[in-house]
Legacy VTK file of the C-alpha trace (Angstrom):
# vtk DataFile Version 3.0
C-alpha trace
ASCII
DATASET POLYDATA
POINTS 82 float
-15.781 -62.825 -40.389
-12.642 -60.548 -39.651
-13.326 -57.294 -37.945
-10.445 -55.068 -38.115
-10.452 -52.229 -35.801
-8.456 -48.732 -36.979
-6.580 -46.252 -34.977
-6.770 -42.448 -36.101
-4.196 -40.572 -34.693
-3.789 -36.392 -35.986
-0.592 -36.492 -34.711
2.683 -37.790 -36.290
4.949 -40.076 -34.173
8.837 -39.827 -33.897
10.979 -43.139 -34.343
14.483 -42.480 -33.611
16.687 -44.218 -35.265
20.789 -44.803 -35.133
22.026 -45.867 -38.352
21.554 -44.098 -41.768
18.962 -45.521 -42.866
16.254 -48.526 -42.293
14.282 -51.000 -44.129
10.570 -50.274 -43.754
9.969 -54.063 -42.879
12.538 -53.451 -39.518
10.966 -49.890 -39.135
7.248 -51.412 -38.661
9.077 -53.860 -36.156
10.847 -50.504 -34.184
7.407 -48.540 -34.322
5.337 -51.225 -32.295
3.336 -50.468 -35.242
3.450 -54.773 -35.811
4.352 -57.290 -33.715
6.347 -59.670 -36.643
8.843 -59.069 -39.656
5.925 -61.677 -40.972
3.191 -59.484 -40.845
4.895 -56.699 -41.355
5.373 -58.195 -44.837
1.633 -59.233 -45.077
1.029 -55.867 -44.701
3.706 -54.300 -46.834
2.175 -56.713 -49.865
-1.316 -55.783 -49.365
-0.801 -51.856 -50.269
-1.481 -51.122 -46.611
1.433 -49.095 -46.178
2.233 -45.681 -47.665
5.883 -44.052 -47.609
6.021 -40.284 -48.273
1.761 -40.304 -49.357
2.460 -43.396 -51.830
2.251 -47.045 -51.350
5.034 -48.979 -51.278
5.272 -52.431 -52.064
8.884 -53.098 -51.272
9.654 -54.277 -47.450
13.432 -53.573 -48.019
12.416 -50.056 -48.812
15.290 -47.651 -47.340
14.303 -45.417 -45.564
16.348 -42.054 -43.969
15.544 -38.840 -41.845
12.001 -37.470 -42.821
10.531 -39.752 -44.473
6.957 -40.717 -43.299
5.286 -43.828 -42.988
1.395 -44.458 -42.453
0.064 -47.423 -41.405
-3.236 -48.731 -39.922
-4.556 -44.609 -39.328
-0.887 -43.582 -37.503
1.641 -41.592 -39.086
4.950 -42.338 -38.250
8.112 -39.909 -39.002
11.550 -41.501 -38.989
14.232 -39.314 -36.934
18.082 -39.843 -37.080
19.640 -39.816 -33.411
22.215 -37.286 -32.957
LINES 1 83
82 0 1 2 3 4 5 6 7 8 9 10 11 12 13 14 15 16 17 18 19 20 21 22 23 24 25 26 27 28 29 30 31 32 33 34 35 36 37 38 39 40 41 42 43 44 45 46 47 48 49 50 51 52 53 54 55 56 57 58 59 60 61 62 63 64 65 66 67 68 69 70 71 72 73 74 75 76 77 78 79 80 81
């Protein structure tokens, strides 16, 4: 039997990023959020993460400045380094 434990965070989470955009599947990666691009995609293809309040399906989703990602009860925001 699998237990899976949650973390519930109110607060939102800034990942900085350099280039204009990223793919979700790298952005998990950045976030510490998962520790593989392999479960990353586990993840991605079990509707466990949203993108903007929606889930998303696609790990090569691009994502830019403001978007938000949810996963596992955090909320992270993507930032573009100035």
């Amino acid at each position: 039997m699998k237990v899976r434990v949650r973390r519930v965070s109110a607060e939102v989470v800034p990942v900085e990023i350099t280039t204009d955009f990223i793919k979700l599947e790298s952005f998990l990666k950045l976030a510490n959020a998962v520790p593989s691009g392999g479960m990353a995609k586990n993840f991605i293809q079990n509707s466990e993460v949203t993108v903007n309040g929606e889930v998303c399906l696609m790990r090569g989703k691009k994502l830019t400045d403001g978007d938000k990602v949810c996963f596992d009860g955090v909320t992270y925001s993507v930032k573009h380094a100035d």
